[in-house]
N, C-alpha and C positions, 0 to 999 in steps of 0.2 A: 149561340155560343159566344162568349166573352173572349178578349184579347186580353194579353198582359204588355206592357210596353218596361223599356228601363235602361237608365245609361251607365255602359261598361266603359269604365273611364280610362283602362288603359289593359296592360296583356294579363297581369295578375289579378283584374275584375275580369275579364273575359277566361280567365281559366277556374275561377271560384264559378261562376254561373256556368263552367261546364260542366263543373265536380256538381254542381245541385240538379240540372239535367239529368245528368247519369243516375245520380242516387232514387232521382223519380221515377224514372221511365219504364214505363212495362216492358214488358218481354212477347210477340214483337213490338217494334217501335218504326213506324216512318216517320223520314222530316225531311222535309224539302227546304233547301238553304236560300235564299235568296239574295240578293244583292249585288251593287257593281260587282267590278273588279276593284280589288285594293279595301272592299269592304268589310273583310274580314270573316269570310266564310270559310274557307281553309285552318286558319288561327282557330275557331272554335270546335271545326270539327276534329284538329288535332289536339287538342286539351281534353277533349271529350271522349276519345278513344284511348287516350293517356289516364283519362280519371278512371274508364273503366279496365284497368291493369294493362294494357299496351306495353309490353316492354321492346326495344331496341326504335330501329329507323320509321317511323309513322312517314310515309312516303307521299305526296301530293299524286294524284288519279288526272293529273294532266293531260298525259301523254298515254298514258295504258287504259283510261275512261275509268278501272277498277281498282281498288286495291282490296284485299281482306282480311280479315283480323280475326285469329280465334278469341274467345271469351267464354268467361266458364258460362255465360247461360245460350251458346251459341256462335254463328258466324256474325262479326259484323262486317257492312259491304258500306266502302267510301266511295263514292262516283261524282266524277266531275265532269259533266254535259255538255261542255262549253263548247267542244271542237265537232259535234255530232249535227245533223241539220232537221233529222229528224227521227221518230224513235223506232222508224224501220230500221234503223243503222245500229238501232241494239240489239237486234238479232242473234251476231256472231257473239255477243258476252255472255249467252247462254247462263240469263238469270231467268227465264223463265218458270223452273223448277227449282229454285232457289229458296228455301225454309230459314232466311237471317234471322234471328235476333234483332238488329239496328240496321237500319239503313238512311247514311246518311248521304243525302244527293245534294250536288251543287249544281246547279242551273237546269234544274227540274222542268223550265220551260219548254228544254228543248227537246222535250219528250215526246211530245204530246200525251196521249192516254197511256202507253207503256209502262208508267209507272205505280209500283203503288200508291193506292189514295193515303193523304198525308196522315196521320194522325196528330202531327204538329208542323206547321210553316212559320219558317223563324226567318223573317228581313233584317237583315244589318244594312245600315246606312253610316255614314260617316257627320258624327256631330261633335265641331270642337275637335279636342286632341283624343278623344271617343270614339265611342260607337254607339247609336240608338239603336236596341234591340225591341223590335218587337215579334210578338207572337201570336199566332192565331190556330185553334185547333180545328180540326178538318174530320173526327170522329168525337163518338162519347167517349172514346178513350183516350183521346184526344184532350177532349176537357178534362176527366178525372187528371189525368197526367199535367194540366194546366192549374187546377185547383191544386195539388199537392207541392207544384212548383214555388207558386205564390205562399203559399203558408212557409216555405221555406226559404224562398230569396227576398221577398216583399215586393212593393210597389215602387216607381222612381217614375 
């Protein structure tokens, strides 16, 4: 499976490559976020949630590990992992039974196996007044959804 890499040069590149995201992405879709803090994985997943019709407050999963969002093809479910030690402690958020749409997770590490397998893992890193974005898919659906990404945002 192939990677895509690319530099989101500022909030307005980072919210166009979340509108091209959204416009690709199967229906379900995982993605596991990765990166520091201050890396910009929040910023995407709120653009992303906004491109797919989000109206009102897009809330950061800080402090609650979930937030969720209706969408007409579905639930999507935003989690932020950072505060959790491990993924016995996602128990109580009773996603086990959980049929989302999108699930986008931030610090997916700290899962361990609890989660679903990615069908896309996306690192932001901080490069410049940037962000390096790269991507790596994790299923065949994974790739199809890689391959359609690229015919539409290109290469950098």
């Amino acid at each position: 499976m192939s990677a895509f890499s690319m530099h989101l040069a500022d909030a307005d590149a980072t919210a166009g490559f979340a509108e091209a995201l959204a416009a690709t992405a199967p229906v379900p879709a995982a993605v596991h976020l990765h990166g520091d803090l201050g890396a910009g994985k929040s910023t995407l997943a709120r653009a992303w949630l906004r491109a797919l019709g989000v109206q009102g407050a897009i809330r950061s999963p800080t402090y609650t590990l979930v937030e969720r969002y209706p969408l007409a093809t579905g639930e999507a479910l935003h989690l932020d992992l950072y505060r959790i030690g491990d993924g016995a402690e996602l128990e109580f958020l009773g996603l086990d039974d959980v049929d989302a749409a999108l699930w986008l997770i931030e610090w997916p590490e700290r899962a361990g196996d609890a989660l679903p397998i990615p069908d896309l893992r996306v690192a932001l890193s901080i490069e410049g007044e940037g962000r390096r974005c790269e991507l790596r898919p994790g299923t065949e659906a994974g790739q199809a959804w890689l391959d359609r990404l690229q015919s539409v945002a290109g290469h950098s």
